[in-house]
MARMARLUM-938367 format. One record per residue (C-alpha): residue number from 1; x, z, y; residue in one letter. Coordinates in Angstrom, 2 decimals. Layout:
N
<node pos="NUM" px="X" pz="Z" py="Y" code="a"/>
...
This chain:
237
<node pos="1" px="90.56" pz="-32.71" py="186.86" code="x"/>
<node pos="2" px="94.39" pz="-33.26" py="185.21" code="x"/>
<node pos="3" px="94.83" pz="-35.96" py="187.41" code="x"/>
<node pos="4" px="93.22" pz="-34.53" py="190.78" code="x"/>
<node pos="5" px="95.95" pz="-31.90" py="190.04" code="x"/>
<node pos="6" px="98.73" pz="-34.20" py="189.46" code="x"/>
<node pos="7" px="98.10" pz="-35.60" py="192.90" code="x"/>
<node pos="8" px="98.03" pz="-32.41" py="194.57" code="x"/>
<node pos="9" px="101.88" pz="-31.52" py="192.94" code="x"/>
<node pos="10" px="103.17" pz="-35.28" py="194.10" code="x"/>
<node pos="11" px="101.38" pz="-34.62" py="197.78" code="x"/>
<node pos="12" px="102.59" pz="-30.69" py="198.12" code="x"/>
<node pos="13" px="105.75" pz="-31.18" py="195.94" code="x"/>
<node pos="14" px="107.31" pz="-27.50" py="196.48" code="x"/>
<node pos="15" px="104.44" pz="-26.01" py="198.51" code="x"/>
<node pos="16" px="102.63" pz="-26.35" py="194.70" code="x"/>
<node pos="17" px="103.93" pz="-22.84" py="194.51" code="x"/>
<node pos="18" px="102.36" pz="-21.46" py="197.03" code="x"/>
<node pos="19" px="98.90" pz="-23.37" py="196.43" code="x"/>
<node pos="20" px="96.18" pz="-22.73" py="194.29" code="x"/>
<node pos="21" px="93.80" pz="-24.41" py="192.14" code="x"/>
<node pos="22" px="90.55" pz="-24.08" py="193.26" code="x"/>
<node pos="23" px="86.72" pz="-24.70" py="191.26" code="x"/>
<node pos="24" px="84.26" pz="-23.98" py="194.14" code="x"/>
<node pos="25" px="80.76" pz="-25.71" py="194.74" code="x"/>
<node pos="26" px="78.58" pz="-23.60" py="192.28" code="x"/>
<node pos="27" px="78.75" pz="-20.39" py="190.28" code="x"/>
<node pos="28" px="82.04" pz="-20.94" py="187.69" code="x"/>
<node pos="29" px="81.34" pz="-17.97" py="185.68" code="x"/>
<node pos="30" px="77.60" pz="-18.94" py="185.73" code="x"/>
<node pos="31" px="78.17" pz="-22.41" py="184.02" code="x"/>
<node pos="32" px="78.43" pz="-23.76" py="179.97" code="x"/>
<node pos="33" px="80.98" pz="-21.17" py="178.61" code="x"/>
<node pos="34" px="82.94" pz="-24.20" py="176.95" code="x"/>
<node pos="35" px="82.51" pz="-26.12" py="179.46" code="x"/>
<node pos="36" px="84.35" pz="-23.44" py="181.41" code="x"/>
<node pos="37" px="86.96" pz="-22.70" py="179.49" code="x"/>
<node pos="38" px="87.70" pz="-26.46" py="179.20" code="x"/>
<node pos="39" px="88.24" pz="-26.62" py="183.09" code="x"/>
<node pos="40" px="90.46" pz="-23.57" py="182.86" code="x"/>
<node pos="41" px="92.92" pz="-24.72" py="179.63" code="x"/>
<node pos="42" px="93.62" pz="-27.98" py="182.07" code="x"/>
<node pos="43" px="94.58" pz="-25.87" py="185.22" code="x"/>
<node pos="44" px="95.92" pz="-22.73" py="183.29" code="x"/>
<node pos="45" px="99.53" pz="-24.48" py="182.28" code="x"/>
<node pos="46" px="100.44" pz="-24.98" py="185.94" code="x"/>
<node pos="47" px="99.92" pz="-21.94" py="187.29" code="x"/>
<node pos="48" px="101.58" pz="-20.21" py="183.98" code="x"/>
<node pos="49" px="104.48" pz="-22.78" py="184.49" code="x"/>
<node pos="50" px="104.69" pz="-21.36" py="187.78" code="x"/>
<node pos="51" px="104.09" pz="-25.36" py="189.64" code="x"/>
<node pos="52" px="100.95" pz="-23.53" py="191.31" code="x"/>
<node pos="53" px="100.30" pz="-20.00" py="192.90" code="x"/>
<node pos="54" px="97.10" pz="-19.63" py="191.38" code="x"/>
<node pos="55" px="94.09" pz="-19.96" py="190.09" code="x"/>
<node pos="56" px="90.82" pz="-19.15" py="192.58" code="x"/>
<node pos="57" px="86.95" pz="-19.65" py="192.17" code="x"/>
<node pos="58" px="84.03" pz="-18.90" py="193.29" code="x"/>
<node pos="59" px="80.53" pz="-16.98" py="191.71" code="x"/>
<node pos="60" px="77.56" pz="-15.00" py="191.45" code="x"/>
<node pos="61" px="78.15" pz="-11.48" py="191.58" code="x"/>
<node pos="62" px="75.77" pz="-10.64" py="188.83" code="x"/>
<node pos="63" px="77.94" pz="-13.42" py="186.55" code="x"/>
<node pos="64" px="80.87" pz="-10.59" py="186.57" code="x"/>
<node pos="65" px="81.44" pz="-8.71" py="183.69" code="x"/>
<node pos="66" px="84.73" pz="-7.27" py="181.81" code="x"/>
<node pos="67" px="84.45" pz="-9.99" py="179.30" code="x"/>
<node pos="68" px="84.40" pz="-12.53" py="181.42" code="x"/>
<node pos="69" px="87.27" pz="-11.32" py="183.49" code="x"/>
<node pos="70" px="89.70" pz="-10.62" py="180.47" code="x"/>
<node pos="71" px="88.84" pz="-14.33" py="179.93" code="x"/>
<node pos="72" px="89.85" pz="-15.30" py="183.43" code="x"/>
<node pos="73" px="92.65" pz="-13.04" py="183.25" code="x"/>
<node pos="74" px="93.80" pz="-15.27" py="180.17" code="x"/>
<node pos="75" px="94.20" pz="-18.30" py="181.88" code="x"/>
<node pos="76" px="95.67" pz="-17.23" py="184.50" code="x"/>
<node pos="77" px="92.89" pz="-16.82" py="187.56" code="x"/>
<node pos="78" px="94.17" pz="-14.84" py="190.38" code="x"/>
<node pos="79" px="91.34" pz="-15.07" py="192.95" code="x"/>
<node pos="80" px="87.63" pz="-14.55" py="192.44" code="x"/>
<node pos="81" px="85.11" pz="-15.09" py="195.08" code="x"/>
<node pos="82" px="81.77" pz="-13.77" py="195.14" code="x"/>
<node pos="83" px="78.60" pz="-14.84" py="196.93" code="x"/>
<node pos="84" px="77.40" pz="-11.98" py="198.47" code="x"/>
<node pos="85" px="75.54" pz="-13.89" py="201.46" code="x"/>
<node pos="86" px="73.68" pz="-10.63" py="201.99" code="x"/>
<node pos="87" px="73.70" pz="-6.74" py="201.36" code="x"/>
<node pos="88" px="70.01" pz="-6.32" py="202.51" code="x"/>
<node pos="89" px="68.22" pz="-6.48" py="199.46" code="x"/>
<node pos="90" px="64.79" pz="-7.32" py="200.75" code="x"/>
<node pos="91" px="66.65" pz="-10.58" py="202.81" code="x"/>
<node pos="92" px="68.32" pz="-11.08" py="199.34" code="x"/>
<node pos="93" px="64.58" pz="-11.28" py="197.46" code="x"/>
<node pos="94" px="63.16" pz="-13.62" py="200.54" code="x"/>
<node pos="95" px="65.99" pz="-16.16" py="199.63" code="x"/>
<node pos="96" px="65.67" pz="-16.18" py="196.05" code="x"/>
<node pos="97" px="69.06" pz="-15.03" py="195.18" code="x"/>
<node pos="98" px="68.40" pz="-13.15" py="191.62" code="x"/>
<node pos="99" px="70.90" pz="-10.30" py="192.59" code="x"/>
<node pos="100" px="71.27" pz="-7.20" py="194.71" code="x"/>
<node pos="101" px="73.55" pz="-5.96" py="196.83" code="x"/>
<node pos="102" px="74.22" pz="-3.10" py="194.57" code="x"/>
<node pos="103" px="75.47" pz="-6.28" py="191.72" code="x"/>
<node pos="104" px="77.97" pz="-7.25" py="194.92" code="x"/>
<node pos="105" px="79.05" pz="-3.35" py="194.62" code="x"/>
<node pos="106" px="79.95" pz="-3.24" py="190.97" code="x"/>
<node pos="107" px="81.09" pz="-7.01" py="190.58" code="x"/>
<node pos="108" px="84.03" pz="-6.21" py="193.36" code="x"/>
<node pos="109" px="84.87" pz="-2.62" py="191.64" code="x"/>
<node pos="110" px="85.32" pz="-4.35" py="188.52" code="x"/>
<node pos="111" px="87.23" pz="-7.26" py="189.86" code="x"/>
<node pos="112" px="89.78" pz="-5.05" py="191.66" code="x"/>
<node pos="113" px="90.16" pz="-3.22" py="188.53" code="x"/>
<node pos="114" px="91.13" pz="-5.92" py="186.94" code="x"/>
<node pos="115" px="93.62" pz="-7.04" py="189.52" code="x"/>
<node pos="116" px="92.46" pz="-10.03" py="190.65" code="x"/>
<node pos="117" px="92.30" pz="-10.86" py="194.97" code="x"/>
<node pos="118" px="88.72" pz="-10.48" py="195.93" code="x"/>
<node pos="119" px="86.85" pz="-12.59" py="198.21" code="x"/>
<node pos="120" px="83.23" pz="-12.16" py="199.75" code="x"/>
<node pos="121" px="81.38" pz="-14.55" py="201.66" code="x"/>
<node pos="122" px="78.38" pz="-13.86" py="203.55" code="x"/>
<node pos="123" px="76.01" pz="-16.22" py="205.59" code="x"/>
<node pos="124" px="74.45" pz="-15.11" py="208.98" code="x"/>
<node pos="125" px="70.84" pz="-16.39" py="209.85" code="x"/>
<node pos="126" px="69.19" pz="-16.01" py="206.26" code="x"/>
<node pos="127" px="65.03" pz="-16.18" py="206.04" code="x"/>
<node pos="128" px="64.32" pz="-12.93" py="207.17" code="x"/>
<node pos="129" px="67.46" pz="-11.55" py="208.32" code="x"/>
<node pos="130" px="68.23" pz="-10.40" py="212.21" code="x"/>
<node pos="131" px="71.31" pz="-10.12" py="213.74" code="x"/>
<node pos="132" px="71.41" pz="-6.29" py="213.21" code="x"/>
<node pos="133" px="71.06" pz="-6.84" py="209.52" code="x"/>
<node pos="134" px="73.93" pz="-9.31" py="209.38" code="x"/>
<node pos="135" px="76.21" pz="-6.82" py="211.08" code="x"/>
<node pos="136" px="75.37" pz="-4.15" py="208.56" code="x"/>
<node pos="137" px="75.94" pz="-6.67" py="205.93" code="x"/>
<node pos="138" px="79.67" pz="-7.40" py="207.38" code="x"/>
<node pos="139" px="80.05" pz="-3.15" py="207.58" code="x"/>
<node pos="140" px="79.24" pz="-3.32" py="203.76" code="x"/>
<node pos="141" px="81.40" pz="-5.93" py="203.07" code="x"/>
<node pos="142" px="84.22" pz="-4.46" py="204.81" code="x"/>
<node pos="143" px="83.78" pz="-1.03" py="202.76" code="x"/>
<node pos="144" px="84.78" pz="-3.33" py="199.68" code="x"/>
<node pos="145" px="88.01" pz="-3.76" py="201.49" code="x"/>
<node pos="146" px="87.96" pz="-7.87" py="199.97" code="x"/>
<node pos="147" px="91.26" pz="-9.61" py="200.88" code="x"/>
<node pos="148" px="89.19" pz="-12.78" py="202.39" code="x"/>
<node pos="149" px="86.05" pz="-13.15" py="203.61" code="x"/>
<node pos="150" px="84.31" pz="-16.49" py="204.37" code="x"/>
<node pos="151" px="81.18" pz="-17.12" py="206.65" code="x"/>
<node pos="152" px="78.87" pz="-19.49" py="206.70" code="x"/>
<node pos="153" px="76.02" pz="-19.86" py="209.35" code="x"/>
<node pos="154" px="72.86" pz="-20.80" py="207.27" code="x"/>
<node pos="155" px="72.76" pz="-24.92" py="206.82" code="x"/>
<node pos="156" px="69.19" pz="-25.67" py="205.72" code="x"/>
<node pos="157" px="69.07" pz="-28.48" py="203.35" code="x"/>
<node pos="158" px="66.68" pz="-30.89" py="202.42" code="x"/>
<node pos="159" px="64.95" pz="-30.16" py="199.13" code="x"/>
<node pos="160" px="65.24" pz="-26.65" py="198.69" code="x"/>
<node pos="161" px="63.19" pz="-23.60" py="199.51" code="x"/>
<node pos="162" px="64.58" pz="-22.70" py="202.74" code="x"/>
<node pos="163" px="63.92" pz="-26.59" py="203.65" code="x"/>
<node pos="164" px="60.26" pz="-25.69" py="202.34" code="x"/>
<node pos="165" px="60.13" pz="-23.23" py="204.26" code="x"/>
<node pos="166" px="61.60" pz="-24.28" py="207.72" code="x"/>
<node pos="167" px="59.36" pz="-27.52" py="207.42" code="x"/>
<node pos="168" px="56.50" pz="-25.40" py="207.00" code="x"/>
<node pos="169" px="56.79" pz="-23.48" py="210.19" code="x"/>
<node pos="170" px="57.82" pz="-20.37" py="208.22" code="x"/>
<node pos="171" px="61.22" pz="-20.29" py="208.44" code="x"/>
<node pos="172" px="62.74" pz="-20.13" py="212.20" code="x"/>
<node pos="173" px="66.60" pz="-20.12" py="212.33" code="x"/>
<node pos="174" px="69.26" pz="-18.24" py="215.09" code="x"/>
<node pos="175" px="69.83" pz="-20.81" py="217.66" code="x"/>
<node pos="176" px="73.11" pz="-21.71" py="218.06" code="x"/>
<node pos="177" px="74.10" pz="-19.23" py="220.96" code="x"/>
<node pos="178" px="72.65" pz="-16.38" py="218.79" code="x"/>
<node pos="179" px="75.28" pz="-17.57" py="216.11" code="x"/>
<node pos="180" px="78.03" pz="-17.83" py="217.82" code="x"/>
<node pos="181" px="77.38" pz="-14.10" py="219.64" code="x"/>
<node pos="182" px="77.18" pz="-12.97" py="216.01" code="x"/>
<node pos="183" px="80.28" pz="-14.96" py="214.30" code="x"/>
<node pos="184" px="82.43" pz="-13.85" py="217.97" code="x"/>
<node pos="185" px="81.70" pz="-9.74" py="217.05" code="x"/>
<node pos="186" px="82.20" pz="-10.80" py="213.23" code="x"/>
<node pos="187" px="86.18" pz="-12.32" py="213.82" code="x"/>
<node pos="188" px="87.57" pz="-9.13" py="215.39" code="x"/>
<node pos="189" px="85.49" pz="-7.07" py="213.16" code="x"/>
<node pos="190" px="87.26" pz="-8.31" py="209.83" code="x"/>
<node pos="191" px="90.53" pz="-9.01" py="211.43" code="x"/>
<node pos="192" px="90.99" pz="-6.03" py="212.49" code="x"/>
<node pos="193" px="90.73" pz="-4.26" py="209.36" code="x"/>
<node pos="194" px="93.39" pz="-6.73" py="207.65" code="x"/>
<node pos="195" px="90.54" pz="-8.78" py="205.97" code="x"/>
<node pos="196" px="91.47" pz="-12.46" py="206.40" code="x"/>
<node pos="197" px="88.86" pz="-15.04" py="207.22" code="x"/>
<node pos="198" px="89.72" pz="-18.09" py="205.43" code="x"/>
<node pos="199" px="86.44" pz="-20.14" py="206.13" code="x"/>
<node pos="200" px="84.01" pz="-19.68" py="209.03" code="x"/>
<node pos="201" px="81.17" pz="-22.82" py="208.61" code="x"/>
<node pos="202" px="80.32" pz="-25.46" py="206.93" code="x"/>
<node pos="203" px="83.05" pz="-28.50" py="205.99" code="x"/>
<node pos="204" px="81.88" pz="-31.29" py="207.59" code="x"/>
<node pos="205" px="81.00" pz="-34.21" py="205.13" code="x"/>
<node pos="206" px="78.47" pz="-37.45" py="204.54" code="x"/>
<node pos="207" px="76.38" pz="-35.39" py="202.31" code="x"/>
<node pos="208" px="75.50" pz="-32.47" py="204.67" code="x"/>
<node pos="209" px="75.01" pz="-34.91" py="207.57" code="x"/>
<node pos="210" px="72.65" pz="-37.06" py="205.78" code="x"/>
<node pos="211" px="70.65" pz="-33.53" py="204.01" code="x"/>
<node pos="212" px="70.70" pz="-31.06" py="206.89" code="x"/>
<node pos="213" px="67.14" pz="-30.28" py="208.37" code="x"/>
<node pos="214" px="67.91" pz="-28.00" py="210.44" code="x"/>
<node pos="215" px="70.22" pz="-24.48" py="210.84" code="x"/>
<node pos="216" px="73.32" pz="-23.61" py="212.05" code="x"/>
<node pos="217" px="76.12" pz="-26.62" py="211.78" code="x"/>
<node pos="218" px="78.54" pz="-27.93" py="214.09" code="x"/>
<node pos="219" px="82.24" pz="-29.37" py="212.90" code="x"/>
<node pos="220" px="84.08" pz="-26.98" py="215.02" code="x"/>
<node pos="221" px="82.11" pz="-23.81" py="214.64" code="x"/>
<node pos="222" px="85.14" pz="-21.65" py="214.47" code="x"/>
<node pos="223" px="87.00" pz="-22.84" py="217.66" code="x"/>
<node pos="224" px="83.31" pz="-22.55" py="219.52" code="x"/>
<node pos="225" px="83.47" pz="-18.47" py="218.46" code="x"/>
<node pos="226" px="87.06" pz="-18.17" py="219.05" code="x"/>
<node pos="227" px="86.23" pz="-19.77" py="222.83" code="x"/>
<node pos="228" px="83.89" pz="-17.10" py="223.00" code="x"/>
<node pos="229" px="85.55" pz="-14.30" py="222.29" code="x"/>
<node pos="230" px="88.25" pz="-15.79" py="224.77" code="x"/>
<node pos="231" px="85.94" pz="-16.13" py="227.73" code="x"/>
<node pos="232" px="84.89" pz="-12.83" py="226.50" code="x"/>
<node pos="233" px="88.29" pz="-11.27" py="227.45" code="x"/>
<node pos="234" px="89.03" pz="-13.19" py="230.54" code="x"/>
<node pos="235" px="85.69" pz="-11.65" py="231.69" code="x"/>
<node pos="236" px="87.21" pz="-8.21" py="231.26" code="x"/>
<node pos="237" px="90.29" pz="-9.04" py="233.58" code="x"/>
């Protein structure tokens, strides 16, 4: 991890300042507490030397508590994102996702209290979930006025339940016109209230190409909902 850093300060060289170090990819509160805190004492001196802007990472909602944020506070985290992916709690039970959207509620109070930047991220096209639902989910998300949002069209991946299910018959996801509709309301809707969108689908990488069943992908998602709302406008004329 040193070293991955060390190569980010000789690539960015002043623009360190402004960067952050990131630990995405799972639930960071969620894993070995030593383990952890190991990961944070090697990224903690150069954001308190001042090299990097920050410290941000991503987690469960219900792995948020004041303990662990005095911890994070410690070493010098700045940025918390939490995976919401829903605020419909039957959608949330259907995917397996061991929290609420009430946890989402209480997990952002407490990490604006504690004056971190708060992130949500939320994924359209969930097992169960309808379009209507996902817009109430981005209404809820908004009321926790989060500095960044991401949003990720659901991916379904090979060996795991929402594979399972798709395979099966069970599961049926958006087509990709449906998403795009939905992701071209969901840009103006956040932007508009000052909430950034840093991330709208899935990175594009061997892994995902070689896993994906099925679902919502495409390695310019954003530009094809920007497009939209575009054509949208000229429409208007």
């Amino acid at each position: 991890m040193v070293k991955a850093v060390q190569i980010a300060e000789n690539s960015l060289g002043d623009g360190c300042k402004d960067a952050e170090i990131a630990f995405f990819g799972g639930s960071f509160t969620a894993i070995d507490r030593e383990y952890m805190i190991s990961l944070l004492e090697a990224a903690s001196p150069y954001v308190l030397s001042g090299r990097f802007g920050g410290i941000r990472l991503s987690t469960r909602p219900d792995a948020i508590d004041a303990e662990i944020l005095q911890l994070l506070k410690k070493y010098g985290v700045t940025a918390i994102e939490l995976g919401a992916q829903s605020m419909d709690n039957n959608v949330l039970i259907f995917n397996n996702r061991g929290h609420s959207g009430e946890d989402v509620e209480k997990a952002s109070e407490l990490i604006r209290e504690y004056g971190f930047s708060l992130g949500l991220q939320m994924m359209i096209g969930l097992y169960k979930s309808t379009p209507e639902k996902d817009m109430e989910t981005a209404q809820r998300i908004a009321q926790l006025k989060p500095d960044t949002v991401r949003i990720y069209p659901t991916v379904i991946m090979r060996g795991t339940y929402l594979g399972e299910l798709f395979e099966s018959g069970e599961y049926v996801p958006y087509d990709m016109e449906t998403a795009i509709e939905i992701c071209a309301k969901l840009i103006p809707f956040f932007e508009n209230r000052g909430i950034k969108i840093i991330r709208l689908g899935l990175h594009d990488s061997d892994s995902l190409r070689k896993d994906m069943l099925g679902g919502l992908w495409h390695p310019a998602f954003r530009e094809l909902c920007e497009s939209r709302i575009m054509l949208e406008k000229c429409l208007q004329l």
